[in-house]
N, C-alpha and C positions, 0 to 999 in steps of 0.2 A: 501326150494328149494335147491337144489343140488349147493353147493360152488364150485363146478367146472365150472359149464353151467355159472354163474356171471362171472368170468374173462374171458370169452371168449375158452378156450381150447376147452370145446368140440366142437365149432363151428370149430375150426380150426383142431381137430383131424377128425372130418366127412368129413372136405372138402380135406384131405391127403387122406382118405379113400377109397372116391370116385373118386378122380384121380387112386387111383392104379387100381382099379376094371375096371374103362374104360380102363386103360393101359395095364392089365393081358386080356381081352377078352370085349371088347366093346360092341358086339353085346348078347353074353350072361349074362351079369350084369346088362343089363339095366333097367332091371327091377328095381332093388337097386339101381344103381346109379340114376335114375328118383326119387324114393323114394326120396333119402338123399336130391336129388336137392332140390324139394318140402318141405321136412320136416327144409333144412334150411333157407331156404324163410321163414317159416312161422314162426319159432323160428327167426329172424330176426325181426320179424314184433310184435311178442307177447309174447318176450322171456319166454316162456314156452316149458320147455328143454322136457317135456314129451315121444314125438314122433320122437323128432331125437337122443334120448335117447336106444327109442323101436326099430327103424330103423339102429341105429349106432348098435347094438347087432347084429343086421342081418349081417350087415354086416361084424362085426367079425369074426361070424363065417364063411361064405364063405372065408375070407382072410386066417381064421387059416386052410379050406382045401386045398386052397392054397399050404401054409406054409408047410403041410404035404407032400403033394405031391412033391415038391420041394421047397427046405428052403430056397435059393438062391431068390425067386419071392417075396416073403413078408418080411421088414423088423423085426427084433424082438420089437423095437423102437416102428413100429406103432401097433401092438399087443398085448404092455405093455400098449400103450396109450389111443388105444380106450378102453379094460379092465378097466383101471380107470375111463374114462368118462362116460360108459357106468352102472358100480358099482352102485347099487338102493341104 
């Protein structure tokens, strides 16, 4: 199992994640942001980092189009962070 999902980060790098994504455009991320909800409920329940593993990538990337578009909306911070926790 991935020694990141055991201490807790990735939990807590998905739930930064999903705050920014509601905050960047609510109604268009909801999708993901529904997902990570989901996916951290269930790693909560069965710590099996698998899916909020597959779902925290998703939402990467959406963050790093973001970031593209303008660098100012996405921290670098949360971009280095989900990258690590997201790392197979």
């Amino acid at each position: 199992m991935n020694d990141v999902a055991t201490n807790g980060k990735l939990e807590k790098v998905c739930r930064e994640a999903q705050a920014k994504l509601q905050k960047l455009d609510a109604e268009k991320n909801n999708d993901i942001t529904s997902k990570l909800e989901w996916c951290i409920g269930s790693y909560n329940n069965d710590k099996n980092p698998e899916g909020l593993i597959e779902v925290g990538a998703q939402a990467l990337t959406i963050l790093k189009s973001y970031k593209k578009k303008n660098s100012r909306q996405v921290s670098k911070k949360l971009i280095e962070d989900l990258e690590k926790v997201t790392a197979v």
